[in-house]
C-alpha positions in Angstrom: 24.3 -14.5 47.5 24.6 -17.7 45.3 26.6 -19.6 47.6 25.0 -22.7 47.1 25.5 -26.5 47.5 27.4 -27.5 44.0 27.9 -30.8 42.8 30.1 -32.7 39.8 29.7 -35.7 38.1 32.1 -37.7 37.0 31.8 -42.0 36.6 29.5 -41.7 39.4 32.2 -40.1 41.3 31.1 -36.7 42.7 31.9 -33.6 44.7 29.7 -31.2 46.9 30.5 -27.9 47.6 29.3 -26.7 51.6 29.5 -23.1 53.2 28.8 -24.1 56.7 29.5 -27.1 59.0 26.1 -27.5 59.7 25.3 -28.6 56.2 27.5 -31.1 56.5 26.7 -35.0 55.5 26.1 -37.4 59.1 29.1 -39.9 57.6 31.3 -36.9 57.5 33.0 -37.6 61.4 33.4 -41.0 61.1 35.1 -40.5 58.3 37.9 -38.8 60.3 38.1 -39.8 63.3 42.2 -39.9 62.8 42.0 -35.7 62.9 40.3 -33.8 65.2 41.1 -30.5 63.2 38.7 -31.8 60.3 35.9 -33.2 62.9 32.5 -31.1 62.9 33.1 -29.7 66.5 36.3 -28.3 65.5 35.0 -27.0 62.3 32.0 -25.3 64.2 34.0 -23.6 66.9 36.7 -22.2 64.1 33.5 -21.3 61.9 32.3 -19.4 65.0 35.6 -17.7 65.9 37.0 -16.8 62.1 39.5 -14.0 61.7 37.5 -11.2 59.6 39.6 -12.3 56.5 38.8 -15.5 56.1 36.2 -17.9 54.8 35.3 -21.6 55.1 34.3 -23.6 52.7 34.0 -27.7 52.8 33.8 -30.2 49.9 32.8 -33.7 50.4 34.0 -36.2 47.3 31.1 -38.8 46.8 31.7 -42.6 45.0 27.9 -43.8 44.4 26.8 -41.4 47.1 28.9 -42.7 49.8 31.3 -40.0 51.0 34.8 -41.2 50.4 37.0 -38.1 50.9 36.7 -34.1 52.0 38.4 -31.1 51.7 38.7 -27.9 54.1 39.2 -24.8 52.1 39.7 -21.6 53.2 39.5 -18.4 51.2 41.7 -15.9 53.1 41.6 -12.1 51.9 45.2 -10.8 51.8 45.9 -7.0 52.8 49.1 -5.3 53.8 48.1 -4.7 57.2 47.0 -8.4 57.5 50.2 -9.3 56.6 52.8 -6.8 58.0 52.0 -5.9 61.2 56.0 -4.8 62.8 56.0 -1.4 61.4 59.7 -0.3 62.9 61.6 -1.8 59.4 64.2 0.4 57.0 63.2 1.7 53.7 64.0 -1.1 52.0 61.8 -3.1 54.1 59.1 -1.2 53.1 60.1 -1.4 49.3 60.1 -5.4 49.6 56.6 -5.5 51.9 55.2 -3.6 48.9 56.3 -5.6 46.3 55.3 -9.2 48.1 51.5 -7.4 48.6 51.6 -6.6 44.8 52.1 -9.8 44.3 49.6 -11.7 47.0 47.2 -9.0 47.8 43.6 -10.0 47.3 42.1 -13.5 47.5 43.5 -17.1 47.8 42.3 -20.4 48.3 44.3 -22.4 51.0 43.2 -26.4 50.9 44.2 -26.6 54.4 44.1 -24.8 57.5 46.3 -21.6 57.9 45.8 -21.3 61.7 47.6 -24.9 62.1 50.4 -26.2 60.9 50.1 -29.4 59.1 48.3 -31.6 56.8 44.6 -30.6 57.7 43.0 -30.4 54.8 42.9 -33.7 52.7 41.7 -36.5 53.6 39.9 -39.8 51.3 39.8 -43.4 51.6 42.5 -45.4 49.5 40.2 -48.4 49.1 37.3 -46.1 47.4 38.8 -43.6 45.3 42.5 -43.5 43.5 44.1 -40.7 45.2 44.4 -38.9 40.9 40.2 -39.0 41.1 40.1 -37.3 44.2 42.4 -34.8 43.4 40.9 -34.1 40.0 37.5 -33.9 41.9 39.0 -31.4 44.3 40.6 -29.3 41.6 37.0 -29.1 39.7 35.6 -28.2 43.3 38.2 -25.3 43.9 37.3 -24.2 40.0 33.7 -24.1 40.6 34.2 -22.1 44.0 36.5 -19.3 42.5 33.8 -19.2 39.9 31.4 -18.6 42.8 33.5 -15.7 44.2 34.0 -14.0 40.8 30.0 -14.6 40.3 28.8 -12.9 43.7 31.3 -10.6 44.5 33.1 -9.9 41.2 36.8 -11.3 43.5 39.2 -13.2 41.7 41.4 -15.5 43.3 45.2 -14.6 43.1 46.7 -17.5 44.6 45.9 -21.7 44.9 47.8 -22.9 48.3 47.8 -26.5 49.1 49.4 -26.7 52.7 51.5 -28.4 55.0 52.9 -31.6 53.4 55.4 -33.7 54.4 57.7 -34.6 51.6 57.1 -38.1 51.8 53.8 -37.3 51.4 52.0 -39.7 49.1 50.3 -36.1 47.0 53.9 -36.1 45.7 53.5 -39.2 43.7 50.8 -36.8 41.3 53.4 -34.6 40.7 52.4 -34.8 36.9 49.0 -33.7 37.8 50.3 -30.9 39.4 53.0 -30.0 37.3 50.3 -30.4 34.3 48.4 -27.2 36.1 51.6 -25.4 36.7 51.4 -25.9 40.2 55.0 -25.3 42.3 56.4 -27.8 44.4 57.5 -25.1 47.5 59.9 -26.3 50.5 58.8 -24.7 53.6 60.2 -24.7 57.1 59.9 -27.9 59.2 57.4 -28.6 61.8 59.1 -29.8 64.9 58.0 -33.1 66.0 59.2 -34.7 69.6 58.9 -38.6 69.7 57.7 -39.8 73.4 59.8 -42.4 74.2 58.1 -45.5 75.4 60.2 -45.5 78.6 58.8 -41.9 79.5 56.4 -42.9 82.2 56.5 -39.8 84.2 58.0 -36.1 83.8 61.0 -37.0 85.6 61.8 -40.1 83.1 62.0 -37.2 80.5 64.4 -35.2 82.7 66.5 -38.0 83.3 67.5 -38.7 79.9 68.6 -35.0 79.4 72.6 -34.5 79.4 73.8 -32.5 82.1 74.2 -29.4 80.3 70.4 -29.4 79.3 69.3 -30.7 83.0 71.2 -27.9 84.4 69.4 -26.1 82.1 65.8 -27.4 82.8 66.4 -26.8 86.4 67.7 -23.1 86.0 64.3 -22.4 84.0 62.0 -23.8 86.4 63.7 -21.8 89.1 63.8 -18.9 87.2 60.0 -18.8 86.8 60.3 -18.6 91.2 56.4 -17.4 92.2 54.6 -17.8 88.8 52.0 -20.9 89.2 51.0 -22.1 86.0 47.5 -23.4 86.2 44.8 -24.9 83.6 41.9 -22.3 83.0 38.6 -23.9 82.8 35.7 -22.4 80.4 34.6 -20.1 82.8 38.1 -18.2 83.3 38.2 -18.5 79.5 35.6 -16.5 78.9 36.0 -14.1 81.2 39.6 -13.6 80.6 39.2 -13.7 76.6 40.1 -9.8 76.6 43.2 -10.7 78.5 44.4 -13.6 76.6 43.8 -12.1 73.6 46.2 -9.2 73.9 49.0 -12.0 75.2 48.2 -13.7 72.0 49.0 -10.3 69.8 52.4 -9.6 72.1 53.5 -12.9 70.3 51.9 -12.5 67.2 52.4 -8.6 66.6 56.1 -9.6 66.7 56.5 -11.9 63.5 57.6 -10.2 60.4 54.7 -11.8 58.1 50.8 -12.7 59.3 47.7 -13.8 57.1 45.2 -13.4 59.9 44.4 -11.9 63.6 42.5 -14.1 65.6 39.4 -12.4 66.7 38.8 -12.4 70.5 36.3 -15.2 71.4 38.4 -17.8 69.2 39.9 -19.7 72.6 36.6 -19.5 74.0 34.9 -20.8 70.9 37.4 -23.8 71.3 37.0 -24.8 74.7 33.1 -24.6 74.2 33.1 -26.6 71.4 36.1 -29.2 72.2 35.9 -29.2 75.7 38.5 -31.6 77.2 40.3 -31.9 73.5 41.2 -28.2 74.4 43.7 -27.2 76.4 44.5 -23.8 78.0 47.1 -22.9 80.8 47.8 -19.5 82.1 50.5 -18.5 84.0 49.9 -16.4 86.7 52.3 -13.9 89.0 50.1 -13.1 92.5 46.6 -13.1 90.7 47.8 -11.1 87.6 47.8 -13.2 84.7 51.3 -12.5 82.8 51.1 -15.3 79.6 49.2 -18.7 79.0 49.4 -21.6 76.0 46.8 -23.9 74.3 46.7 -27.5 73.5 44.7 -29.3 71.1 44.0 -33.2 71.8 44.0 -35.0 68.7 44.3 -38.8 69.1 48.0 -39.6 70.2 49.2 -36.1 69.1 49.3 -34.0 71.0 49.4 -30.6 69.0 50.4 -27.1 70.7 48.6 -24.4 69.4 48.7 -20.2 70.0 50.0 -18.8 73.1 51.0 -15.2 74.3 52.9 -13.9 77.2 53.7 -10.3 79.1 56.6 -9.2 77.3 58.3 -8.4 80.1 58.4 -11.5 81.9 59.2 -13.5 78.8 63.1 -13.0 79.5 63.6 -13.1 83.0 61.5 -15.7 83.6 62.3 -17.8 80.6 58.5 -18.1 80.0 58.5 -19.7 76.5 61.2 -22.0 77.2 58.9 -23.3 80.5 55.8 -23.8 78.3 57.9 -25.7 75.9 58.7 -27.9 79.2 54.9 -28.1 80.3 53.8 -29.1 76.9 56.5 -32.0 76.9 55.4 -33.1 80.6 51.3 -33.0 79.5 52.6 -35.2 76.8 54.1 -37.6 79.1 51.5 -38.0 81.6 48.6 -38.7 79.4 50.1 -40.6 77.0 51.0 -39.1 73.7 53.3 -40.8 71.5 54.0 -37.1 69.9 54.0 -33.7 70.4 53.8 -31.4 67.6 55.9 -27.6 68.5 54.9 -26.4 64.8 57.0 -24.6 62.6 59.0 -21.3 64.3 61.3 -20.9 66.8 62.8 -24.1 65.7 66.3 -24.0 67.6 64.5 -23.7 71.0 62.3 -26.1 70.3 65.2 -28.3 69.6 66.9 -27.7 73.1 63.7 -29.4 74.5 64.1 -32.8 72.1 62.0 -31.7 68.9 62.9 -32.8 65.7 62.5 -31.2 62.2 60.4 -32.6 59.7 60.9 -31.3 56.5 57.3 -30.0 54.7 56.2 -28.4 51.5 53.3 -26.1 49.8 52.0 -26.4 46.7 51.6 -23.2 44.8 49.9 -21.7 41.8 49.4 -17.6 40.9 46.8 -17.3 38.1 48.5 -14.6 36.5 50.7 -17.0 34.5 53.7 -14.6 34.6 53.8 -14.3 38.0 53.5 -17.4 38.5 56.9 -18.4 36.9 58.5 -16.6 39.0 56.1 -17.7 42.0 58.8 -19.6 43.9 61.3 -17.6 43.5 59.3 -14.8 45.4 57.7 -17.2 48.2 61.6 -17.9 48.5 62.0 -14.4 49.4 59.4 -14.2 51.9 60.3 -17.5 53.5 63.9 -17.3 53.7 66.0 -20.3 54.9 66.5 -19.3 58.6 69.9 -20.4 60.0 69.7 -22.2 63.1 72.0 -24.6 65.1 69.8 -27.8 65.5 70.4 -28.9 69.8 70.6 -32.3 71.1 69.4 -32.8 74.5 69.7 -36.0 75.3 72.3 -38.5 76.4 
C-alpha cells in the first residue's frame, strides 16, 4: 500500500506525513518534552499495543526544515459492536444505538488520542510558526491522509475529531478558520483536575484537611478494604498477569454505555516495557488472588491516571474504586505532583476526593454536509449532560 511519507509546501513552511514512530525525525522528543503522551517511547509502546480499530499516523510541521510543530492522528474504524457493548437496553435503546451508528459508522480521524483524555495531539512552537500556519498545515495534512485511505483502501472518512480542549484553549482564538470549514465547536464533559496543595507534604497532610464528614469517610474506606494489600506490579507480574488484568479492565469498560475501542491484551505490558518507571501499575490483591488493579502515567508534574479494572464483586463492599481514587491522590503527594488528572467519568466521586471540573470541548466536522448541520445536535444526544452534585471535601 501507498502509505508513504507526504510532504507540503507552503512559504517554506512544510508538513510530513509518518505511519510509524520509527520514522520519526531525531528533534521530534525534544520538541516535547512537556508531554510524555507525544514522546517516541510512548508512541512506540501504543503503536505496539493498538486496539484492532485503530491506526496511527504522525505529522511533523517543518519551518526551513526545522521541525516546529506535530500532530498525532488517529484513524479509528467505527462499528456498532465497538461502540455498544451493554446489550441489556429497551427497544428504544436499540432504535437510538442504530441511528447514532448510521451516523458515525465507518472511519474518522481523531487529532488527538482517544485512549486519554486531554489535549495530546497538538503541539508547535509560538516563536516559529503562527498558530493559523500550523493549523492550515495540519488541515492540508489530514486532507492528503483521507486521500490516502480513499486511494488504498477505497475508505472514506465520515467524521474530523479534534479532541480534548480546554475552553480557554488558545485553538479557540481560530475560530474563523474553523467555522470557515464548518467545523462545530462541541462542549464535552470536564476532566477532573485535583490541585496538590503546596502544604501537602505527606498523605496524612491531605487527610488532615478533609472535613469530618469526608475523614470519617476516608477512614470507613480504608477499613472497609480489611485484608486486600494493594501492591505495585513490576514488568514481570505484568506480563504474566496481562490475561488477568485484562479481563479487570473489560469489567469496567464492558459497563459504559458508549466505547470506540477495546484495548488489546498486551497494551499494559507494552507500557511498562516501553515507559518503565513513567508507568505505573497497582494491583490489589485478596490472599494471592488478584481482585482489581489501576495504572498511572508519569508525565512531568502531572500525574495522569489511566485504565483500571476490578472484580465486580468486591467493587462494592470493599469500596474498591473509591480506595484507588485515594492511592492515586497519596502517589501524587509523595512524589511530588503538583496535579493529578481523574479524567472525564465518574465525576461526582471523583469530587468527594478534591477533584475539580475543568470544562473541555471537541471540534467536529461530518463530511456529509447535511449531517453535519445537525452534527451537534446528535453528539448532544450521545453525550448527554449528566447531572451530578459537585462534593467539597475539604475544610
Amino acid at each position: 500500500m501507498r502509505y508513504l511519507t507526504s510532504v507540503f509546501s507552503f512559504l517554506l513552511k512544510t508538513y510530513i506525513i509518518y505511519s510509524s514512530y520509527k520514522d520519526l525525525p531525531n528533534t521530534w522528543d525534544s520538541l516535547v518534552i512537556h508531554d510524555i503522551f507525544l514522546q517516541t517511547k510512548y508512541l512506540q509502546a501504543i503503536e505496539e499495543a493498538l486496539p484492532i480499530n485503530i491506526q496511527l499516523f504522525y505529522i511533523g510541521v517543518f519551518v526551513e526544515d526545522k521541525l516546529v510543530g506535530l500532530a498525532l492522528i488517529q484513524r479509528v474504524q467505527l462499528y456498532l459492536k465497538d461502540m455498544f457493548r451493554n446489550h441489556a437496553v429497551s427497544c428504544i435503546k436499540d432504535f437510538f444505538k442504530d441511528q447514532v451508528s448510521k451516523v458515525l459508522k465507518g472511519n474518522i480521524l481523531v487529532i488527538g488520542n482517544l485512549t486519554h483524555t486531554g489535549q495530546h495531539g497538538l503541539f508547535y512552537q509560538k516563536e516559529a510558526i503562527a498558530q493559523l500556519d500550523f493549523l492550515k498545515l495540519i488541515y492540508e495534512a489530514i486532507n492528503t491522509i483521507k486521500a490516502n485511505i480513499k486511494l488504498n483502501e477505497n475508505k472514506k472518512i465520515r467524521v474530523l475529531m479534534l479532541k480534548d480542549f480546554f475552553i480557554d484553549d488558545s485553538i479557540d482564538k481560530e475560530r474563523a478558520f474553523l467555522d470557515s470549514h464548518k467545523i462545530h465547536r462541541v462542549m464535552v464533559q470536564p476532566n477532573m483536575v485535583l490541585p496538590i496543595q503546596p502544604d501537602w507534604l505527606k498523605k496524612e497532610d491531605y487527610k488532615a484537611c478533609l472535613n469530618k464528614k469526608y475523614r470519617d469517610r476516608y477512614k470507613r474506606a480504608r477499613k472497609n478494604l480489611n485484608s486486600i494489600v494493594c501492591k505495585e506490579l513490576d514488568l514481570n507480574t505484568i506480563q504474566k498477569r496481562s490475561k488477568k488484568l485484562h479481563s479487570l479492565y473489560l469489567n469496567v469498560s464492558d459497563n459504559a454505555t458508549f466505547n470506540t475501542f477495546i484495548l488489546p491484551e498486551n497494551h499494559f505490558y507494552s507500557l511498562k516495557l516501553q515507559l518503565q518507571d513513567k508507568f505505573k501499575v497497582f494491583g490489589y490483591y485478596l490472599e494471592d488472588k488478584l481482585i482489581g488493579f489501576y495504572t498511572l502515567i508519569l508525565n512531568n508534574k502531572s500525574l495522569e491516571t489511566y485504565f483500571l479494572g476490578y472484580d465486580i464483586e468486591h467493587q462494592i463492599p470493599n469500596q474498591l474504586y473509591l480506595n484507588m481514587l485515594y492511592n492515586m491522590t497519596e502517589f501524587a503527594i509523595e512524589h511530588g505532583f503538583t496535579q493529578v488528572i481523574y479524567a472525564r467519568t465518574a465525576m461526582e466521586i471523583k469530587s468527594s476526593v478534591g477533584a475539580k471540573p475543568k470544562a473541555m470541548v471537541i471540534y467536529l466536522k461530518h463530511t456529509n454536509g447535511f449531517i453535519n448541520v445537525i452534527l451537534k445536535q446528535i453528539f448532544s444526544l450521545m453525550n448527554p449532560k449528566q447531572d451530578w452534585v459537585e462534593r467539597h471535601p475539604f475544610l
